[in-house]
N, C-alpha and C positions, 0 to 999 in steps of 0.2 A: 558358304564355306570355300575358301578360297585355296585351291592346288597350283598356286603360280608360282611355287620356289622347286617344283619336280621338274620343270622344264629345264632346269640345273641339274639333273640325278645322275646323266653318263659322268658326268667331270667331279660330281660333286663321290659318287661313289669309286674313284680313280684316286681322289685323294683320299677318302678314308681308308680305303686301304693299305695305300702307302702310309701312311700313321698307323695303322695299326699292329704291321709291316714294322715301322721302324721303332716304338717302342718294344718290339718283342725280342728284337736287337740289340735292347738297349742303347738306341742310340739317340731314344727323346731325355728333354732335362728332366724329368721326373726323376731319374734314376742319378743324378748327380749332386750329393752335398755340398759341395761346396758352391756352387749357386744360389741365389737369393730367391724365396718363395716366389714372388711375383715371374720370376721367367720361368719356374720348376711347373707350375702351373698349366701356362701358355699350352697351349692344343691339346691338351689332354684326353684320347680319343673317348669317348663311352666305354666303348667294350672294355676296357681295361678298371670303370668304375660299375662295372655288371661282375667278371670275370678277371680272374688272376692270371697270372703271366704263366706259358707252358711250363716254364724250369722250379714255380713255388713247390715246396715238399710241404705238403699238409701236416704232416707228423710235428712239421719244427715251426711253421711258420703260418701266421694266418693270413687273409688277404693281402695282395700287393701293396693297392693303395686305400682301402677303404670297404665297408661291406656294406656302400650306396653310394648313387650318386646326389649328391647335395644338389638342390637348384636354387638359385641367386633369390629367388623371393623368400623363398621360408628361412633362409640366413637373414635374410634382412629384416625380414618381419620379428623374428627372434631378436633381434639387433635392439629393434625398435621398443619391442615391451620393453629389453633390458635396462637400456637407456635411460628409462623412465621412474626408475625405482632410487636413482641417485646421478647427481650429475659425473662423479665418477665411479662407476660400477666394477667391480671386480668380480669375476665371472671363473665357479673352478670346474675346468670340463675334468667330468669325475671318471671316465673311461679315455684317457688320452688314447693311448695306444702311440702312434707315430706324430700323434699331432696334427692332422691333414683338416680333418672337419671343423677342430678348433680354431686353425689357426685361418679358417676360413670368416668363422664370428669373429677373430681379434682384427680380420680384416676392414672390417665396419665399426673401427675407432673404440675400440674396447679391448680391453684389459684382460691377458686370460692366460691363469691358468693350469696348465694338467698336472693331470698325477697317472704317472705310468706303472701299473702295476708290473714287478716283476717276475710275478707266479702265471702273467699269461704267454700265451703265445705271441712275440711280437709280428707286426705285419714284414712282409717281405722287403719292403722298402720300411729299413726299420726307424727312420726319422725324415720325417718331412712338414715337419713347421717353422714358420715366422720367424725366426733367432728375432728381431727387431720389436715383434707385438706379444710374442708367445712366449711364457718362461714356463721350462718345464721341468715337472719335480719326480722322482721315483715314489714311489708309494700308493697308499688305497686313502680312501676320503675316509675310513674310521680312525687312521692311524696320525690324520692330518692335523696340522694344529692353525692352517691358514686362515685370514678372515677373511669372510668372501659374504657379497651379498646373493650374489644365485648360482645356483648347483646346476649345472648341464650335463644332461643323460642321454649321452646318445649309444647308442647300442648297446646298454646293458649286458653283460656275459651272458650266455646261458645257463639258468639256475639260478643265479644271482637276484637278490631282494637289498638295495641299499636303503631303503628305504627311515629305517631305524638311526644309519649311519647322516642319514639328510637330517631326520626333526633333531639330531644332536646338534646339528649345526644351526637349525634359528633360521636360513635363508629365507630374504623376501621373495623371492622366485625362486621357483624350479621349473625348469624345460625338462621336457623328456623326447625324445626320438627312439621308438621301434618298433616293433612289427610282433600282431600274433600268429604269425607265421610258425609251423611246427614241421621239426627233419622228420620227413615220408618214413625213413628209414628209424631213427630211433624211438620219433611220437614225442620228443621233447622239443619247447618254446625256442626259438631261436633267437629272443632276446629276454630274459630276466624271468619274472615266474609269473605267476597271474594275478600275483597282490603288486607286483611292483611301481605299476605306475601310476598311481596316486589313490587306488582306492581305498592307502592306509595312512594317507596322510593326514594330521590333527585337523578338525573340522576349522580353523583357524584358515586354513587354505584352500582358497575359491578356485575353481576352474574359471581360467581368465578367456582361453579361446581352445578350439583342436580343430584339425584338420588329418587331410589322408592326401599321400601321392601314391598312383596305383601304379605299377610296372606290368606291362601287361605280358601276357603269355607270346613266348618267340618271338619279344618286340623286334631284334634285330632279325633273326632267322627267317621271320616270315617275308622279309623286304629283300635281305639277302643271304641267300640260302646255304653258303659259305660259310656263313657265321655261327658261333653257338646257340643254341633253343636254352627259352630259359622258362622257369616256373612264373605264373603270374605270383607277385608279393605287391603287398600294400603297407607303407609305411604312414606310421601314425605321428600326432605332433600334437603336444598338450603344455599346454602354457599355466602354472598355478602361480598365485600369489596370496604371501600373505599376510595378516590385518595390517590397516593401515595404508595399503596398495593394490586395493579390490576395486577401485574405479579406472583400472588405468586400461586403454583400448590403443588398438593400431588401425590406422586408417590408409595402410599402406595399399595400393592398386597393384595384381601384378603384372596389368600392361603397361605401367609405365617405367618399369624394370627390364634392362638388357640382361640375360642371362650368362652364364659362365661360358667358356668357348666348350664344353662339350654338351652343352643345350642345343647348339648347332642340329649335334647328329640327333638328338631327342627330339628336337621338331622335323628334320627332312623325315626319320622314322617314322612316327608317330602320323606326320602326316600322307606318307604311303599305304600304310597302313588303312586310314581313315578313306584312302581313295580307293585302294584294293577294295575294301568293303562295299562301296558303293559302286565299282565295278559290277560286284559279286550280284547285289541287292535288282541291279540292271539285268544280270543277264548276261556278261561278258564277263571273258577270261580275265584276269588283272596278270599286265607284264610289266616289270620295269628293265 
């Protein structure tokens, strides 16, 4: 296990601050429409795809930029099944909201796109996609009349079962992204309900692959102490297809994938973290 990018950690924790410092300022492009996705992107620190910005009102508004951080494999690998169901695949992400995660899959040469519902809360940054890849619609997928070959669920609301509103539509694929993660405080699912993600879909549709990205408890807090503590959450990812596109596989590697610029801070964390531990496991104090 190799700890040879900590030898970076004064300078490297010098600049994430100052990023995290200046988007709280507004003075990263995230915060500016009229710029094109590709630079709105650029340095986008973590904590701000963990944590919303100090000034968001929860009452009016839901996250800044997103309620995860996306990482470059599981886009891509999603990419990939997509791809495979048609040489042009149209793809309807059925929970836009700002358009951020989708326009993250329209990023990887596909077609996509949302339906914003206007009965939810919009994110604080209340539009941030692709004008170029991503075309976005107001409304909910029951109301939709789009043709689309796969249905993309990422974050489902809380409460919410679209499930009904999918087999209406016939997709050859359905992606799902969320978590059985439940508010400490209310005792409710934090994303959709317990039927929603596939175990009510017509036996016509095969579970193609799933996977989980774990966030671990104080990932940032515990490295720097400054920072916000946060709950550990596990986000899930389930790929269905169906008849007629039950053989299709991904053979994507995710080391031979550079990840997004705030994977950066996910791997220096992540891997202080891993070396704290093995301080600990030693017998010595863990400092950075």
């Amino acid at each position: 296990m190799s700890f040879e990018i900590l030898r970076n950690m004064e300078s490297f924790t010098q600049n994430m601050f100052n990023g995290i410092i200046g988007f709280q300022e507004k003075d990263h492009p995230a915060w500016k429409n009229d710029l094109n996705f590709q630079d709105r992107v650029k340095n986008i620190p973590l904590h701000y795809l963990m944590f919303s910005n100090a000034d968001r009102d929860p009452k009016t508004h839901g996250p800044t930029i997103a309620h995860y951080y996306p990482l470059k494999f599981e886009i891509q690998k999603i990419a990939d099944y997509i791809k495979q169901v048609s040489d042009t695949p149209v793809v309807c992400d059925a929970h836009a909201r700002n358009g951020f995660v989708g326009s993250l899959l329209a990023q990887e040469n596909i077609k996509v796109i949302g339906l914003q519902d206007p009965n939810e809360k919009p994110n604080q940054i209340e539009s941030f996609y692709d004008e170029t890849n991503y075309e976005m619609k107001k409304g909910t997928l029951n109301e939709s009349t789009l043709d689309i070959d796969v249905i993309f669920s990422s974050w489902m609301p809380t409460g919410l079962n679209i499930t009904d509103d999918i087999i209406a539509k016939n997709p050859k694929m359905v992606v799902y992204i969320f978590t059985e993660h439940t508010n400490e405080f209310s005792g409710q699912r934090q994303t959709g309900t317990n039927e929603s993600f596939g175990e009510q879909l017509p036996e016509e549709y095969k579970l193609l692959e799933e996977w989980s990205v774990t966030r671990p408890k104080d990932l940032l807090h515990d490295v720097w102490p400054d920072l916000t503590g946060n709950l550990e959450e596990t986000r899930l990812i389930r790929i269905y297809a169906n008849e007629g596109y039950h053989n299709i596989h991904s053979s994507l590697k995710e080391q031979d994938i550079t990840g997004y610029d705030w994977e950066e801070d996910l791997q220096m964390a992540e891997t202080a973290l891993r070396a704290k531990q093995e301080m600990k496991n030693r017998g010595f104090p863990a400092q950075f």
